[in-house]
Residue frames as a rotation matrix with the C-alpha (Angstrom) as fourth column:
UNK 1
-0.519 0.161 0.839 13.30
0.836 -0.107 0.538 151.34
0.176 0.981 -0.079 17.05
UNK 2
-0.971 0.173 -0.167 12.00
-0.100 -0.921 -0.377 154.89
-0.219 -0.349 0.911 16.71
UNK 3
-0.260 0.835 0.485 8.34
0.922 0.364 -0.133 155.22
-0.287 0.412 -0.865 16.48
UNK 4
-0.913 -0.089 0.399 7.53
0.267 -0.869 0.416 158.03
0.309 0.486 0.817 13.63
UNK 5
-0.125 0.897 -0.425 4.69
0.020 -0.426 -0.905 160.15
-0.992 -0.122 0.036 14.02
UNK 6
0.275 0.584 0.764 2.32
0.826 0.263 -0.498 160.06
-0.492 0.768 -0.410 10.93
UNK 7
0.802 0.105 -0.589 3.10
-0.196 -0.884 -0.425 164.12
-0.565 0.456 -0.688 10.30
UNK 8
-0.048 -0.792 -0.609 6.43
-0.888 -0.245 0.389 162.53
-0.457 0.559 -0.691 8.93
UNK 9
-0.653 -0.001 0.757 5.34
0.546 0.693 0.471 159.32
-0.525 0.721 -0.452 7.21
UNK 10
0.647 0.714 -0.267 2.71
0.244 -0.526 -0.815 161.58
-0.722 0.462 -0.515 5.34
UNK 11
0.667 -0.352 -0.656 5.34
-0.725 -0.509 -0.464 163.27
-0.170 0.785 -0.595 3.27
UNK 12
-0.311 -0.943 0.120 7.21
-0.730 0.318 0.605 160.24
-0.608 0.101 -0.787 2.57
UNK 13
-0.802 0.417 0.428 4.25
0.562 0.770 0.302 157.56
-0.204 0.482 -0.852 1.42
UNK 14
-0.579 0.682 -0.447 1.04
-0.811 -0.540 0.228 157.83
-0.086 0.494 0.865 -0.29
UNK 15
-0.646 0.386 0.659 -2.18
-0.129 0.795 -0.592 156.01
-0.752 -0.467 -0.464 -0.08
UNK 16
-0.253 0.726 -0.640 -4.11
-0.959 -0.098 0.267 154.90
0.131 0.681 0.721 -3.18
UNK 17
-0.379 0.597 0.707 -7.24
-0.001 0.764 -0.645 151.87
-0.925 -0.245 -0.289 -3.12
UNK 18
-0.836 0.485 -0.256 -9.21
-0.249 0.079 0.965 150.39
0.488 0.871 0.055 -5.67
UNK 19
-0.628 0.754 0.191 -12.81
0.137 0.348 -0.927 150.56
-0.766 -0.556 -0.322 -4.07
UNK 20
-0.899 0.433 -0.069 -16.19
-0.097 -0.042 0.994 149.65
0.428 0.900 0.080 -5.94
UNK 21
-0.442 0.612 0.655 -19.89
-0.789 0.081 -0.609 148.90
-0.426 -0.786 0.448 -4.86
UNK 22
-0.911 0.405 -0.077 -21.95
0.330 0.830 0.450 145.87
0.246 0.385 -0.890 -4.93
UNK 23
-0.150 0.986 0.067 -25.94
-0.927 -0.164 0.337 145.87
0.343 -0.011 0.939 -5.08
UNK 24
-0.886 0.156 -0.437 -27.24
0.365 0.816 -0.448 143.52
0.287 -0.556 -0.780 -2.79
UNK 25
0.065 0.994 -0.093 -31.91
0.969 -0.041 0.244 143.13
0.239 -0.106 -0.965 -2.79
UNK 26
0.391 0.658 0.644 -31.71
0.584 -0.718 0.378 147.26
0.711 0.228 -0.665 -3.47
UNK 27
0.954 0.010 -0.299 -28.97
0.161 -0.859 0.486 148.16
-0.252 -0.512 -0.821 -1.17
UNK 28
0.777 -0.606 0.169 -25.62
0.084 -0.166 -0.983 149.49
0.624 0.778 -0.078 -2.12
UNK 29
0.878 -0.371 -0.301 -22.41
0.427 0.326 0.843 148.81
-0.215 -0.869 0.445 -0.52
UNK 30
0.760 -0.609 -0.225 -19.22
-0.649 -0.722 -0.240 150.28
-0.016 0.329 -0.944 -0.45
UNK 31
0.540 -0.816 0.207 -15.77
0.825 0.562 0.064 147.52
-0.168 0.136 0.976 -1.29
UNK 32
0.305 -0.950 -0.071 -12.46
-0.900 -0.311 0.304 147.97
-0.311 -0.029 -0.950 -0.98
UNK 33
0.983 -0.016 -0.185 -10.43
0.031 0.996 0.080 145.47
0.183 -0.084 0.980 -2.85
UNK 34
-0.167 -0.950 -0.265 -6.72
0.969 -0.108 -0.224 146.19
0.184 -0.294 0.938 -2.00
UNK 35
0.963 -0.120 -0.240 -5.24
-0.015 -0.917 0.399 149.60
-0.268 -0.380 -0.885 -0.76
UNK 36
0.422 -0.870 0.256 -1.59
0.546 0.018 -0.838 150.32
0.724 0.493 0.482 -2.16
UNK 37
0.867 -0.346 -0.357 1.14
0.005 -0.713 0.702 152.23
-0.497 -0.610 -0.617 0.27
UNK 38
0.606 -0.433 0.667 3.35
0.709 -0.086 -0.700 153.61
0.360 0.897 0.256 -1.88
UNK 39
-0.480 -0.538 -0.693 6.99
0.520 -0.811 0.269 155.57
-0.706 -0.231 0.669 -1.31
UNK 40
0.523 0.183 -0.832 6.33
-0.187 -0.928 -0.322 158.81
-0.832 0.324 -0.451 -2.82
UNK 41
-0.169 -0.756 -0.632 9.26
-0.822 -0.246 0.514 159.04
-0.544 0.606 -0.580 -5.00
UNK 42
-0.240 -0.128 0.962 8.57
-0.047 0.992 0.120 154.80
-0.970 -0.016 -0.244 -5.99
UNK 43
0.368 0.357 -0.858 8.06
-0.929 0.120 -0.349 153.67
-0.022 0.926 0.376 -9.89
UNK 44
-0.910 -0.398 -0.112 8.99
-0.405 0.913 0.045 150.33
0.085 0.086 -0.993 -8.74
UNK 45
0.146 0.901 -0.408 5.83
-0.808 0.347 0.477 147.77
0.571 0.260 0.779 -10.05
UNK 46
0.035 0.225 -0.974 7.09
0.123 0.966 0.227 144.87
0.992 -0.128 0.007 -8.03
UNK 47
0.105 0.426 0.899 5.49
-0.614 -0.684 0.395 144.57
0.783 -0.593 0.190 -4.25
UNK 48
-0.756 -0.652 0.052 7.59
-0.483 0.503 -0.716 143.77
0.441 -0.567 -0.696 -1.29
UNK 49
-0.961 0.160 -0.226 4.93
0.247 0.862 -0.442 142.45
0.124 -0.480 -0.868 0.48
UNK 50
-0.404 0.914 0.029 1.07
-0.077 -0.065 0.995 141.85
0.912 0.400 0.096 0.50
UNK 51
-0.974 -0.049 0.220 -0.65
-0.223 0.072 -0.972 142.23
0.032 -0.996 -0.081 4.08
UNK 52
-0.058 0.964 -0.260 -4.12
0.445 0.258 0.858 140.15
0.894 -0.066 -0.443 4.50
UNK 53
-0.769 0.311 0.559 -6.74
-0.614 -0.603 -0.509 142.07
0.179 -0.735 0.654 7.14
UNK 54
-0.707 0.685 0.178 -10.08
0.204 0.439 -0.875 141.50
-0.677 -0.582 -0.450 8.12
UNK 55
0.127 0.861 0.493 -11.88
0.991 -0.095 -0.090 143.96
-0.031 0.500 -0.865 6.42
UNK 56
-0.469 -0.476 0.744 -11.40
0.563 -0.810 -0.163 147.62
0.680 0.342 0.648 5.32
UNK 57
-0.201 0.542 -0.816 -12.12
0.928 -0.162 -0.336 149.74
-0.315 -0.824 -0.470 8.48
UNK 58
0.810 0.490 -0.322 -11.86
0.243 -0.780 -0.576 153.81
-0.534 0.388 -0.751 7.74
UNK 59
-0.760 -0.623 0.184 -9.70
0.430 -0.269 0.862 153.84
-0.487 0.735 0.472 4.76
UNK 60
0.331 0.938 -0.106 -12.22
0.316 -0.216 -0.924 155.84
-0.889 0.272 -0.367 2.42
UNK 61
0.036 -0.328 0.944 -11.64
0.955 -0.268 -0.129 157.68
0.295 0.906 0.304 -1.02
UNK 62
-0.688 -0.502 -0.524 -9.96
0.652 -0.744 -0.144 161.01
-0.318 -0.441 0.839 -0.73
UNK 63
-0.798 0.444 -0.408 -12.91
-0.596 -0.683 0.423 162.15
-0.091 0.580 0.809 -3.46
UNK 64
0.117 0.993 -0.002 -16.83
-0.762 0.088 -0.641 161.83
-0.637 0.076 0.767 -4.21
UNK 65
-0.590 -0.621 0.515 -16.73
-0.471 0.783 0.406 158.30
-0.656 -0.003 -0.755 -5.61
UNK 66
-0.302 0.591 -0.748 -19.22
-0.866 0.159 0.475 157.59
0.399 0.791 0.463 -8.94
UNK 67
0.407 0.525 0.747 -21.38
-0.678 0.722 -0.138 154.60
-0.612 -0.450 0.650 -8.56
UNK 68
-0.061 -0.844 -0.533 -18.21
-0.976 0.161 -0.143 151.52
0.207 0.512 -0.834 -9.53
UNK 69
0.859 0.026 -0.512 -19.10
-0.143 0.971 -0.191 147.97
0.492 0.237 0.838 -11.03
UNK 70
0.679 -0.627 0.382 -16.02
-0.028 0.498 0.867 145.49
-0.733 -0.599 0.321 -9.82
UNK 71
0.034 -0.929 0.368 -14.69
0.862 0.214 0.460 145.51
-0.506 0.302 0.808 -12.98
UNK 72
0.493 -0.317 0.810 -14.15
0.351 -0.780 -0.519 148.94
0.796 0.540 -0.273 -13.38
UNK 73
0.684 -0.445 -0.578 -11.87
0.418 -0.411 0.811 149.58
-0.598 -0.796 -0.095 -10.17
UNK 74
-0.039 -0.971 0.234 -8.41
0.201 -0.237 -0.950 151.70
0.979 0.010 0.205 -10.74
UNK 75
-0.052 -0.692 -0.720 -6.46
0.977 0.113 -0.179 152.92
0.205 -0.713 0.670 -8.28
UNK 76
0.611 0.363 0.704 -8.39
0.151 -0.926 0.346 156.67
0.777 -0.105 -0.620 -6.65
UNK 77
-0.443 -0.614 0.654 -6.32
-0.303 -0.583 -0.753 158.47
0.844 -0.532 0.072 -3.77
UNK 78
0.645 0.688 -0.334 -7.83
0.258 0.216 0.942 157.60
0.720 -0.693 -0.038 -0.08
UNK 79
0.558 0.011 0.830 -7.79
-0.508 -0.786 0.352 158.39
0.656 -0.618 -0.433 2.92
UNK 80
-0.382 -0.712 -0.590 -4.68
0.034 0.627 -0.778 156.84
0.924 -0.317 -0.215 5.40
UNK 81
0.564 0.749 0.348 -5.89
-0.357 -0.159 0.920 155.38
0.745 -0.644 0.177 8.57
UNK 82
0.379 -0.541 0.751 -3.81
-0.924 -0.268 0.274 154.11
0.053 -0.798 -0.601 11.76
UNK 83
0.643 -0.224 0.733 -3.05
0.002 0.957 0.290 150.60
-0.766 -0.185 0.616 10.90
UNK 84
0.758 -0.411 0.506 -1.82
0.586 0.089 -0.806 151.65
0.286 0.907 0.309 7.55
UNK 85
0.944 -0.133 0.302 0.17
-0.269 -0.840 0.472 154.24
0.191 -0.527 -0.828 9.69
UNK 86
0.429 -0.598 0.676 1.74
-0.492 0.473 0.731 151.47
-0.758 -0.646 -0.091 11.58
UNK 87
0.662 -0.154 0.733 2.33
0.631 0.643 -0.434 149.56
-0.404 0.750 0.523 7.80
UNK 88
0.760 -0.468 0.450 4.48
-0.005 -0.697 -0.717 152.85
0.650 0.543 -0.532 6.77
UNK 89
0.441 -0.533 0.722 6.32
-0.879 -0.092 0.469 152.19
-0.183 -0.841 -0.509 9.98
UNK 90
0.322 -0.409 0.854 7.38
0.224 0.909 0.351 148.77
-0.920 0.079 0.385 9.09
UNK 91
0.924 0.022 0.382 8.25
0.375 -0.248 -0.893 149.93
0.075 0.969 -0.237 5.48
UNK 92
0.860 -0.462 0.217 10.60
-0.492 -0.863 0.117 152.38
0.133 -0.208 -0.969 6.87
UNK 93
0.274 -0.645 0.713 12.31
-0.602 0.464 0.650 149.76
-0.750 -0.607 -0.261 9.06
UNK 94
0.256 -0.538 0.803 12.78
0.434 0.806 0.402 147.38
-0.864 0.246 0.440 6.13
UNK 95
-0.463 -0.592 -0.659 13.17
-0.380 -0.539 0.751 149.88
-0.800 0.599 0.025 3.15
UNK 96
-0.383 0.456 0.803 10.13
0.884 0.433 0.176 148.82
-0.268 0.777 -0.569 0.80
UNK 97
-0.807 0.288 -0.516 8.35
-0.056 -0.907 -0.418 150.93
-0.588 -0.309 0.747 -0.99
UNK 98
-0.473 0.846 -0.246 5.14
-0.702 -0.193 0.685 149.03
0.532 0.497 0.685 -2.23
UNK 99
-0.949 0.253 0.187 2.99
0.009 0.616 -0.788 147.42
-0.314 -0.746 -0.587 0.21
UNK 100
-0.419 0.905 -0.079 -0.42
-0.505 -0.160 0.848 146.12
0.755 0.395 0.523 -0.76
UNK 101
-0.681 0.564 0.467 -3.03
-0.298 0.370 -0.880 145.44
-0.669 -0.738 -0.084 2.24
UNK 102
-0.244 0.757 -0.607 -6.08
-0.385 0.499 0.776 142.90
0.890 0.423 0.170 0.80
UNK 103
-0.491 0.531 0.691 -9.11
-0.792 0.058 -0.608 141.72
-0.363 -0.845 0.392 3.43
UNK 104
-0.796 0.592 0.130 -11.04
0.594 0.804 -0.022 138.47
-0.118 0.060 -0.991 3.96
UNK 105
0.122 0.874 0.470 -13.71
0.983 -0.040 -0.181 140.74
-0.140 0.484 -0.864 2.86
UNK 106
-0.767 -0.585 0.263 -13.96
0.612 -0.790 0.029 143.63
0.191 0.183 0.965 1.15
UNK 107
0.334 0.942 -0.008 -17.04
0.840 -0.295 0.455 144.83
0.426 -0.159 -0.891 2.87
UNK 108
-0.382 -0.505 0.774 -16.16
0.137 -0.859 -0.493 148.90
0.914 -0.082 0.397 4.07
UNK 109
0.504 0.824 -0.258 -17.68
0.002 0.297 0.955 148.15
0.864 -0.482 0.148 7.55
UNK 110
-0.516 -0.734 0.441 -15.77
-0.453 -0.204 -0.868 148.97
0.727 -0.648 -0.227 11.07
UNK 111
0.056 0.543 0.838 -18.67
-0.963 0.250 -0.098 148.24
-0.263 -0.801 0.537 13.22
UNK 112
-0.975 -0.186 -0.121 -18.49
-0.219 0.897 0.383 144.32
0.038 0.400 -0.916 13.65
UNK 113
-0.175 0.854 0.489 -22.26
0.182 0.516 -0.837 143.67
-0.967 -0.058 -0.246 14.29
UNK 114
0.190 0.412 -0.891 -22.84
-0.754 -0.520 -0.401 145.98
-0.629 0.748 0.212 10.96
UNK 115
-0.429 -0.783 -0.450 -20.28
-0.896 0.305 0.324 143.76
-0.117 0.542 -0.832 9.37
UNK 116
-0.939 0.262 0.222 -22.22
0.261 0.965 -0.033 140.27
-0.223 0.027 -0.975 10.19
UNK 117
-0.011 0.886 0.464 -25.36
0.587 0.381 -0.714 141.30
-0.809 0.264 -0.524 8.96
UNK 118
0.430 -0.119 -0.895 -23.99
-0.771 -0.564 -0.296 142.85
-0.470 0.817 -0.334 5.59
UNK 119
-0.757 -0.343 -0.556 -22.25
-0.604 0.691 0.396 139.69
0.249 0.636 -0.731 5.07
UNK 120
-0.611 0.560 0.559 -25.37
0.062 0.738 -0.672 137.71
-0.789 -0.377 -0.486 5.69
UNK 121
0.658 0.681 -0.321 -27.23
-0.283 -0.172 -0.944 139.73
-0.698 0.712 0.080 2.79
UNK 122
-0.040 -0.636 -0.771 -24.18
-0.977 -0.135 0.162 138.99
-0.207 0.760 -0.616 0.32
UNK 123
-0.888 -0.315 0.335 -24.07
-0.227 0.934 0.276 135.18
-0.399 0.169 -0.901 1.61
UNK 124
-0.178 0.913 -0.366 -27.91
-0.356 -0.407 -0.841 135.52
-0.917 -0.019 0.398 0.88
UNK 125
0.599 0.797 -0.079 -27.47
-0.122 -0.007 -0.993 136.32
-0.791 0.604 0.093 -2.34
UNK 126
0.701 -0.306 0.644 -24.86
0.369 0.929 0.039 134.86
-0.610 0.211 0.764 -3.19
UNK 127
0.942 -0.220 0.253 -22.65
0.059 -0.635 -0.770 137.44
0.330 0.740 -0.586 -4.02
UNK 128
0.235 -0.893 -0.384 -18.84
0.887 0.359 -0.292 137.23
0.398 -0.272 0.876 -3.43
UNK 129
0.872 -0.014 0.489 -17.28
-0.049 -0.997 0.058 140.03
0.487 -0.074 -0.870 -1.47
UNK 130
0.472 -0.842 0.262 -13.32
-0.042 0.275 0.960 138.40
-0.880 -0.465 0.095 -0.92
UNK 131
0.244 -0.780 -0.576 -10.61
-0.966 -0.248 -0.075 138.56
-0.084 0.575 -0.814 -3.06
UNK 132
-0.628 -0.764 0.149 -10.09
-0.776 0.629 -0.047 134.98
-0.058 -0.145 -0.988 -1.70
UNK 133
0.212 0.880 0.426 -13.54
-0.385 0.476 -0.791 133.70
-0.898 0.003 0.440 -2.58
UNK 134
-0.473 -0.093 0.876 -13.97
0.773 0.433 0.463 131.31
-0.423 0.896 -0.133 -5.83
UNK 135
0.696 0.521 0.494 -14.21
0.714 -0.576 -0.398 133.30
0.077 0.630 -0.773 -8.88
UNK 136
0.962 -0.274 0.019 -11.42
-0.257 -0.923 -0.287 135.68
0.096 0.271 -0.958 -8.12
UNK 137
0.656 -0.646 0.392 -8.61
0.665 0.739 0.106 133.33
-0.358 0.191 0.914 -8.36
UNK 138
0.323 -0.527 0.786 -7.03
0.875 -0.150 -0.460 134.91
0.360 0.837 0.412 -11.50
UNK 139
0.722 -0.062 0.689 -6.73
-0.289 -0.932 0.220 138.34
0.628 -0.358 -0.691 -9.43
UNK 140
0.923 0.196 0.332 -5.26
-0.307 -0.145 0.940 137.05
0.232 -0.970 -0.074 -6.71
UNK 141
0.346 -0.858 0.381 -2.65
0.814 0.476 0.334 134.89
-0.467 0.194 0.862 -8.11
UNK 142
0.460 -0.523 0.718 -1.60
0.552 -0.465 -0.692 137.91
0.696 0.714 0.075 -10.25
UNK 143
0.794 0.405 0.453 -1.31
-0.359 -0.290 0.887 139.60
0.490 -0.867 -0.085 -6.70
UNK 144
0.708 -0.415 0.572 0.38
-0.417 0.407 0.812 137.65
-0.570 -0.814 0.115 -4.79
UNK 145
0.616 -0.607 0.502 2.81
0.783 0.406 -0.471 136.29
0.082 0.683 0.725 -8.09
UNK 146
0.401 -0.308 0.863 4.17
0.251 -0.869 -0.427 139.91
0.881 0.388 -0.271 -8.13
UNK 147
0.590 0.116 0.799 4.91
-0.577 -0.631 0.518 139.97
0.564 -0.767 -0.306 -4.35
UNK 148
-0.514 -0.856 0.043 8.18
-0.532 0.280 -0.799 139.46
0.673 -0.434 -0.600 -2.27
UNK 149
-0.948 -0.148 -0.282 6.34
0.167 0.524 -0.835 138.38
0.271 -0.839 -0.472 1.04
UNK 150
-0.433 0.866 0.251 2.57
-0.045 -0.299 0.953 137.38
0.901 0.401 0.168 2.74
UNK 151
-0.991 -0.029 0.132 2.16
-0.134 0.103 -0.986 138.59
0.015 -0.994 -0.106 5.97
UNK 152
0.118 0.844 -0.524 -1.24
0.665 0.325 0.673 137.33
0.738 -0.427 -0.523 7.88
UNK 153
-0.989 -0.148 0.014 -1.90
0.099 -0.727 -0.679 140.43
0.111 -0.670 0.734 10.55
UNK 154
-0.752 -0.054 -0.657 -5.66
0.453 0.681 -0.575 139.82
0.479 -0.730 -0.488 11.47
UNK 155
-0.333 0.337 0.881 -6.07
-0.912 -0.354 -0.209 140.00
0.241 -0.873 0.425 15.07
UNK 156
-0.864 0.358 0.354 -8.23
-0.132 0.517 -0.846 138.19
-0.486 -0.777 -0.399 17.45
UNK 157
-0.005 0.975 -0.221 -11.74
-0.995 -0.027 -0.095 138.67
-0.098 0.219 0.971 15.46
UNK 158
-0.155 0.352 0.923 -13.81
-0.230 0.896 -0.380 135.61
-0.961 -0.272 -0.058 15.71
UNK 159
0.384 0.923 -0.038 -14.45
-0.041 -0.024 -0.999 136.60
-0.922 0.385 0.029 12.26
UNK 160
0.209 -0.800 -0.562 -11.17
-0.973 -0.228 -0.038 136.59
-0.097 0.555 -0.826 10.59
UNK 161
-0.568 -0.263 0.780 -10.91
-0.455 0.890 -0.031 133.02
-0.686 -0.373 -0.625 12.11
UNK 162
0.067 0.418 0.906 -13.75
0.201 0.884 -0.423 131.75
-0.977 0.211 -0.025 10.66
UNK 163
0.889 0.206 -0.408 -12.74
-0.304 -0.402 -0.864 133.45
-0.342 0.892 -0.295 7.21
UNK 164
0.001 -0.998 0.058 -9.57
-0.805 0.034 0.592 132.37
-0.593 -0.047 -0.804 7.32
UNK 165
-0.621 0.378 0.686 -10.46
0.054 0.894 -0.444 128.77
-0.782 -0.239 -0.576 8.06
UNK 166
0.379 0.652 0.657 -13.43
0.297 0.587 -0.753 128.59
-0.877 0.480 0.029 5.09
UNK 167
0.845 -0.386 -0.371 -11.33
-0.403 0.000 -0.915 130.26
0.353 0.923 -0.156 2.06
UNK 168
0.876 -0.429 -0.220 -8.33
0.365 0.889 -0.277 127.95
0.315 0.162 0.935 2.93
UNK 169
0.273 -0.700 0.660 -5.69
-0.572 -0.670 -0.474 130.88
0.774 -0.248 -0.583 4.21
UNK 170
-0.635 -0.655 0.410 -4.90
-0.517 -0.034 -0.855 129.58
0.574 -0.755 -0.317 7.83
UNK 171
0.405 0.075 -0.911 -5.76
0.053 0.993 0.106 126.73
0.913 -0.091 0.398 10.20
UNK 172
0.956 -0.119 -0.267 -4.55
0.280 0.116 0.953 126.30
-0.082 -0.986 0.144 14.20
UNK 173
0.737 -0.461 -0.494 -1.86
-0.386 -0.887 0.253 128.60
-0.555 0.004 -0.832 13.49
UNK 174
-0.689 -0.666 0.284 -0.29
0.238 0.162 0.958 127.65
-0.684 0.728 0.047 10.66
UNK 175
-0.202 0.541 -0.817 -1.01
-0.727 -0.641 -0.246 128.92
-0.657 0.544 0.522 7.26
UNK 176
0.281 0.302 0.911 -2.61
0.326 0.863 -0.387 126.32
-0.902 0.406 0.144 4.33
UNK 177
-0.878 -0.292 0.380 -1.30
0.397 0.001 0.918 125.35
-0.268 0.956 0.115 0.61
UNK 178
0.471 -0.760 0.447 -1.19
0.631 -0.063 -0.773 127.39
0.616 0.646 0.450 -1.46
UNK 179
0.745 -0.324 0.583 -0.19
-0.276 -0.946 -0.173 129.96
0.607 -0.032 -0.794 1.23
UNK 180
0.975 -0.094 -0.202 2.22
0.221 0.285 0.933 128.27
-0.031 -0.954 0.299 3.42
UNK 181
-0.221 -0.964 0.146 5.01
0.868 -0.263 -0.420 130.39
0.444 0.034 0.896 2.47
UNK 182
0.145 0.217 0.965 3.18
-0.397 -0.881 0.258 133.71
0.907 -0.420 -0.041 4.77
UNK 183
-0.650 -0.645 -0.402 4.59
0.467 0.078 -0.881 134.61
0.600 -0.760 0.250 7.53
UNK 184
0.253 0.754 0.606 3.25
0.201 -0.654 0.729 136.14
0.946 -0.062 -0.317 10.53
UNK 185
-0.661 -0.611 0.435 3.38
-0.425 -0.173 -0.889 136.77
0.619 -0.772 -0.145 14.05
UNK 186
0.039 0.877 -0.480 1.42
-0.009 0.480 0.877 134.36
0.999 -0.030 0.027 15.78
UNK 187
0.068 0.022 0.997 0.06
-0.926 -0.371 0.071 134.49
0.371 -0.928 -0.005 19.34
UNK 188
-0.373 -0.799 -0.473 1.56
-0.696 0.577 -0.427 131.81
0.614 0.170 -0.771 21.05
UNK 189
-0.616 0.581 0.532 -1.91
-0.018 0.664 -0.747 130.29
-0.787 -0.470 -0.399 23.10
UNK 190
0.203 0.895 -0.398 -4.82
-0.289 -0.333 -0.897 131.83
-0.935 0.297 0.191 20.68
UNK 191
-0.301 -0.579 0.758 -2.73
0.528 0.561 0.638 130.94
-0.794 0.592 0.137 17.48
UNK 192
0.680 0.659 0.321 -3.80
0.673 -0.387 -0.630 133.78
-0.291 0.644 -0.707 15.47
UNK 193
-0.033 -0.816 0.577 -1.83
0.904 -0.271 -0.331 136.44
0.426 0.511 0.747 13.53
UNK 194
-0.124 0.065 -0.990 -1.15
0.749 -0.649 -0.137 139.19
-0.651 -0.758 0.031 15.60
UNK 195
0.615 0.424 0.665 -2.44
0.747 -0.584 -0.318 142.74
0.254 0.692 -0.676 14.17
UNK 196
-0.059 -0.799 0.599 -0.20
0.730 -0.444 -0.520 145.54
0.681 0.406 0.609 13.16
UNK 197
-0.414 -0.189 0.891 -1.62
-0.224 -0.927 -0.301 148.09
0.882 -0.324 0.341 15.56
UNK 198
-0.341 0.353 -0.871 -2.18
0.935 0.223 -0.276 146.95
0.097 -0.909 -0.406 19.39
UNK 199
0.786 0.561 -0.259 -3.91
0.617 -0.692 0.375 149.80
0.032 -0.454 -0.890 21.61
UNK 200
0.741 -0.525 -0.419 -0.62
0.084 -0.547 0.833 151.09
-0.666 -0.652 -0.361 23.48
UNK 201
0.876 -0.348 -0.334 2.22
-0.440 -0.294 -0.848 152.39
0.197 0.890 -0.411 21.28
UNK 202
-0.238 -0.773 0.588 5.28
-0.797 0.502 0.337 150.19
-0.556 -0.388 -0.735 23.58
UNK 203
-0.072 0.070 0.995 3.18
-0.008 0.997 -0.071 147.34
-0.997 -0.013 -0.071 21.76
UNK 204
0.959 0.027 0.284 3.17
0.280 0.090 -0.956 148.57
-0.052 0.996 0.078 18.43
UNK 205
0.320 -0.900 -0.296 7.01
-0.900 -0.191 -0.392 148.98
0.296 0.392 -0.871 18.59
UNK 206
-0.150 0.062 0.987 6.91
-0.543 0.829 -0.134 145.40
-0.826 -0.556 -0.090 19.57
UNK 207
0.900 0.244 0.360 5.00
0.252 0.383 -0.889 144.24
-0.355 0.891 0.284 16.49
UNK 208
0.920 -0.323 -0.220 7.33
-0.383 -0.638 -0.668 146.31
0.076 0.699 -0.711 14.59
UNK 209
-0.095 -0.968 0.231 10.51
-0.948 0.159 0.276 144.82
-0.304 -0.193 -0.933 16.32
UNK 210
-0.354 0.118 0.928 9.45
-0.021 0.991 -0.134 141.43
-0.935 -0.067 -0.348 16.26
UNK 211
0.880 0.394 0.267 7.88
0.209 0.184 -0.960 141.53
-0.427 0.901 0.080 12.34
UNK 212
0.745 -0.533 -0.400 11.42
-0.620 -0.334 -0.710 142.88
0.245 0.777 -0.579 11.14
UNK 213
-0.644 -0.588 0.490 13.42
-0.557 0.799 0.228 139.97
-0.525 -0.126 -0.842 12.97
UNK 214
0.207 0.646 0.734 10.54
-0.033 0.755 -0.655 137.84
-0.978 0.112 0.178 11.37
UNK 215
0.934 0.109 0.340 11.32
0.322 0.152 -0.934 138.83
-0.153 0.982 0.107 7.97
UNK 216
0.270 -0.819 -0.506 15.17
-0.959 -0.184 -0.215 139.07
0.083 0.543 -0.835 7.93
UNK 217
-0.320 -0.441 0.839 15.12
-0.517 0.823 0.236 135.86
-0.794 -0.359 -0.491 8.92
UNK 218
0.232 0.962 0.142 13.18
0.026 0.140 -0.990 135.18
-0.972 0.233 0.007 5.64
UNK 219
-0.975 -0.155 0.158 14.31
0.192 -0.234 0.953 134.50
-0.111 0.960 0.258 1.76
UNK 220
0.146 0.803 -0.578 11.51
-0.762 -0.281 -0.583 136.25
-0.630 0.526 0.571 -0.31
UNK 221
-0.189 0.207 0.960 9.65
0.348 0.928 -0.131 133.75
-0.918 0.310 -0.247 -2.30
């Protein structure tokens, strides 16, 4: 399989996110709750396939971003980052052209230490910051009702595990009702869902080979 360079998935897809902030004891966070990759040219509303992360790393808004309640997200331009890169690369190979990426948390946070003590002030105060937490149900099912296929893609974080594992997603490698129609690529000691972008680029044309035998072998659900 060929592995594109980004200068030519750029003119072919387009990144747009729905991000908002939360107010946690006087400080203000940035959320991401989903990220869209979109073909250019697309006006098609149903979405081959939904991809669960960890957590939004540097996807950002493309523009100066007003201070945005949860329920006032839309859908603002943003910035494409190198996993979504590799997610335009797997498009190609199967010929979609709407891919939505949701995170066991929508905290905007790359550093992991940052990450565990931002979600300590949320568990704190008791504020939700998952799509896959109680209370956001009705989203999600609309979500995931509207979508051909649900890949799990991870990684290794200790922290995906244990998010996985407490909103009901996934379990000594295997995924849990209601999701046990997502697919993934699972590491075959560690039992986790392998992530779209390894370090070396021989393994991300690996992922890429192995995720499109994974999903022709696959009726959409």
């Amino acid at each position: 399989m060929e592995f594109i360079p980004f200068k030519v998935l750029k003119n072919v897809f387009k990144v747009t996110a729905k991000f908002y902030h939360a107010d946690v004891d006087g400080e203000r966070f940035l959320m991401r709750r989903e990220a869209r990759i979109s073909r250019i040219s697309s006006t098609q509303n149903k979405i081959d396939a939904v991809v669960v992360m960890i957590n939004p790393g540097s996807c950002q808004p493309a523009e100066v971003l007003e201070h945005t309640l949860p329920g006032k997200m839309a859908m603002l331009p943003a910035t494409a980052d190198p996993t979504q890169h590799q997610l335009m690369r797997l498009m190609e190979a199967m010929g979609w052209s709407e891919l939505a990426i949701v995170n066991l948390s929508d905290i905007c946070e790359g550093n992991i230490t940052q990450f565990k003590a931002i979600e300590k002030k949320f568990i704190s105060a008791g504020i939700p910051h998952s799509i896959f937490q109680d209370g956001n149900e009705g989203e999600r099912n609309k979500l995931l009702a509207n979508a051909d296929h649900l890949i799990f893609a991870w990684g290794s974080s200790p922290n995906a595990k244990r998010l996985a594992k407490e909103y009901g997603l996934f379990e000594n490698g295997c995924p849990l009702p209601p999701y046990q129609e997502a697919t993934g690529l699972i590491h075959p000691v560690k039992l986790y869902p392998l992530h779209p972008k390894p370090a070396l680029i021989l393994n991300q044309l690996e992922w890429l080979n192995d995720m499109t035998s994974l999903l022709g072998d696959r009726v959409t659900v």
